[in-house]
N, C-alpha and C positions, 0 to 999 in steps of 0.2 A: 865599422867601416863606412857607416852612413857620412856622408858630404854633401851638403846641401848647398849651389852657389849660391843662393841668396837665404839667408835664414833671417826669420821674425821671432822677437821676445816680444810682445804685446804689453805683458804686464806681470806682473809674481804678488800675486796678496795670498793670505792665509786660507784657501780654500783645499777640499779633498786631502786635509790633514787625516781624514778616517784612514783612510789611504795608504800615503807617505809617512804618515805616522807622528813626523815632525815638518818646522817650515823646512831647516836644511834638505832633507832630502829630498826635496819638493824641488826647493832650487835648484838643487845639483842633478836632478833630471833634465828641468830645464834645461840648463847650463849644455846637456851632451852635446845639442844641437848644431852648437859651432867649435868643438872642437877638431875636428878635422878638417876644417875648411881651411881655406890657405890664404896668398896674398892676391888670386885672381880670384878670392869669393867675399862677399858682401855679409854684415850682419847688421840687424838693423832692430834698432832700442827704444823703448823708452825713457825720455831723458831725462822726465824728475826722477828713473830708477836706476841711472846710469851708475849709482854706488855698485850696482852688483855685479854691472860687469868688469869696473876700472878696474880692481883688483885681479883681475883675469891677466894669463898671457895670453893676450889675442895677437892672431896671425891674420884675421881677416880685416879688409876695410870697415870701420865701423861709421854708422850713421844715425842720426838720431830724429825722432818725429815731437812735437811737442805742440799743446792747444793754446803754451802760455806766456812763450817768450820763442824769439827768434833762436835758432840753433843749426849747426850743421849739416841738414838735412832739408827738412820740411818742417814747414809751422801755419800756424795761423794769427793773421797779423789783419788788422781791422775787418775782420769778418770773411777775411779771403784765405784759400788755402793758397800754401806760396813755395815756390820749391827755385830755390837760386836767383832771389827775385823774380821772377815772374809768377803774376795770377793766374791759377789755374781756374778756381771758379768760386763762388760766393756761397757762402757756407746754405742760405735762402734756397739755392737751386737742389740742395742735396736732396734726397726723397727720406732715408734714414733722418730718424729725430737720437736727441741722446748725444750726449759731452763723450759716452763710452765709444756710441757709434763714428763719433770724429774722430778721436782714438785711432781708431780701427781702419777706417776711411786712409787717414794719413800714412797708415803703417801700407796700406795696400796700394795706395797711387803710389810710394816711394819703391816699392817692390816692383811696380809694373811699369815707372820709369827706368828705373836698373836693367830690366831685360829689355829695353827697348820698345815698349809699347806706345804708340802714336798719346799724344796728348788727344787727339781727336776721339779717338776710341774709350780713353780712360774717360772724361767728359760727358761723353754720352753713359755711360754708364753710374756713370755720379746722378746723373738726374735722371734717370728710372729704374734705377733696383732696390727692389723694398726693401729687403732683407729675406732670410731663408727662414723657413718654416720652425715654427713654435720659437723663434727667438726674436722677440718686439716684432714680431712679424704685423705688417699692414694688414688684416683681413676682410675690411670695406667701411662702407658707412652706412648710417641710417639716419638720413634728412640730416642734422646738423651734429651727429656723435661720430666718432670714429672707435672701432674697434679694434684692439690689439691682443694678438696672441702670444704670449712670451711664457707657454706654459713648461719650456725650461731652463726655469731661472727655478733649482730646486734647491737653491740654499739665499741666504738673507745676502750675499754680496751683489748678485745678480739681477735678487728683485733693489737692491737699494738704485744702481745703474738705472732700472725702469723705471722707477718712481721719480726718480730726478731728470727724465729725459720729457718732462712735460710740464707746459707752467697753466692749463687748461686746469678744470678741478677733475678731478679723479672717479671714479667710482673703483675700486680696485677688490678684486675677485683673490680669496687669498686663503691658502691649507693645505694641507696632505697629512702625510706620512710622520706623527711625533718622533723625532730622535732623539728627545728630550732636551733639547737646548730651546732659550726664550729668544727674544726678538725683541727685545728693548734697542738692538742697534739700528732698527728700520723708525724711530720717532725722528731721528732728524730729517728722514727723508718723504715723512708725511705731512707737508705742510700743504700740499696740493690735492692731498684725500679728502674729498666731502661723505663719500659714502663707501663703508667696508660689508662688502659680502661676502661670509668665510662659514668653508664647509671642512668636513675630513676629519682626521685623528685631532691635528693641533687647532679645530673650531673653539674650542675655549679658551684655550691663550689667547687667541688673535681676538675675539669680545672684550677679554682683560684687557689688552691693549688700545683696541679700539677705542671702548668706554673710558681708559683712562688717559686719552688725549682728545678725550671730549670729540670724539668723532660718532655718526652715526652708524650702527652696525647692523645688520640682516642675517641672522643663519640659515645656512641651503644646505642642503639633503646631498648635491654633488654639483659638477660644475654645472652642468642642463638646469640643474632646478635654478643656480645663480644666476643663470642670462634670464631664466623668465621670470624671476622677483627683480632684475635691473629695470623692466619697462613698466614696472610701477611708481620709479622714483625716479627715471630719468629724467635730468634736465637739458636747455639745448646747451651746445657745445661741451657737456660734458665727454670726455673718454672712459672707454671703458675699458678697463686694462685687468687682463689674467696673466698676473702675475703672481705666484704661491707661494714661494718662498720655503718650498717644501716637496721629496720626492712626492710620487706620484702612485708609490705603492700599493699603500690601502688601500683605493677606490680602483685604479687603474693598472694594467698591466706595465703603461709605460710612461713618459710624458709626453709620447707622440698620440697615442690613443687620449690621452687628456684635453689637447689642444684640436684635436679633430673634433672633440666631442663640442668643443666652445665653439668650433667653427659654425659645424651645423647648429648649433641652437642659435645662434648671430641669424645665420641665413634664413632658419624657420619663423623668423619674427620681420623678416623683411615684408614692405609691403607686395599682394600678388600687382603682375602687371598685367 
């Protein structure tokens, strides 16, 4: 019976197959979302994924967001977000970093122009909200590093998003919980990693891979011990990104207690004032 007037697909990749078991039924969960919605409701797509819904009998308006070419909807076109030609604001102003997080940015100003929310409001809110907790979340700086918490991003599609959301060098904090799957699909997203520091079940994959993309590696005891070996090696402007690519099990109860624990060790190395 669910109806949603305005309903959002983000995106469908191959995740929480543990799950769904397969991609289809992955999809066709997705997919419930709009099916009762009607011709006074909205649904709203990604357009390089528009194959998955054309084949649908859609009843609702459909709209589309895209980072890469003009379309239906909203897009982004020399560095602006643009919705019926007009400039909303310039990609520079957003506080979210990350190709994922424009994404996501575009799917929600189109949603929040739909129900009628002032440009002015949406605006404002584009240039001050960091993001929500343990997801690339901003958690400060130290003199010339920035700190990020994205302690969940518990599978390799998540951390690949965070790895690619920064062209700074990297220091990237990275392990948990062995599922038994490798992580050869995160090499194309390490080109910006200078230094890996990797704790947990899967610490010795992530050295294998380290070492064998010729990166520097550090092994830590848990994430505390990996913020206090980062201020040995830090350089300036480097970021320092917890990002694991793996629950949060073995060491943690959850990935919230994980990303609190990186919070406070950021903050206990800050200087006293």
């Amino acid at each position: 019976k669910y109806k949603p007037h305005i309903s959002i697909i983000t995106n469908i990749y191959s995740a929480h197959l543990d799950y769904h078991e397969n991609l289809e039924n992955y999809q066709n969960a997705k997919k419930q979302i709009y099916k009762n919605q009607t011709e006074d409701d909205y649904l709203i797509c990604n357009y390089h994924q528009r194959h998955l819904i054309e084949s649908e009998s859609l009843t609702a308006k459909v709209y589309y967001f895209s980072t890469q070419q003009e379309v239906d909807g909203i897009y982004v076109k020399d560095d602006y977000i643009i919705f019926k030609g007009f400039r909303l604001i310039h990609k520079d102003d957003l506080v979210l970093p990350g190709e994922h997080n424009l994404e996501n940015i575009l799917a929600a100003v189109l949603a929040a122009l739909l129900a009628g929310i002032s440009v002015r409001a949406i605006i404002d809110s584009l240039s001050t909200f960091s993001g929500i907790e343990h997801r690339l979340q901003y958690v400060g700086s130290n003199k010339t590093n920035k700190y990020y918490n994205d302690s969940k991003a518990t599978n390799t599609l998540a951390t690949q998003f965070a790895l690619n959301s920064f062209k700074q060098p990297i220091i990237w904090l990275c392990g948990g919980l062995d599922r038994g799957n490798g992580f050869d699909e995160l090499i194309p997203y390490m080109n910006n990693v200078r230094v890996m520091v990797t704790f947990g079940e899967t610490q010795d994959k992530f050295v294998k891979l380290g070492e064998n993309q010729g990166k520097y590696v550090i092994k830590a005891t848990d994430v505390e011990d990996a913020v206090d070996k980062v201020q040995s090696i830090i350089e300036p402007n480097d970021v320092v990104l917890l990002s694991p690519a793996c629950a949060s099990w073995d060491q943690y109860n959850t990935f919230e207690e994980r990303g609190n624990k990186f919070i406070k060790s950021f903050q206990a190395h800050l200087p006293s004032l």
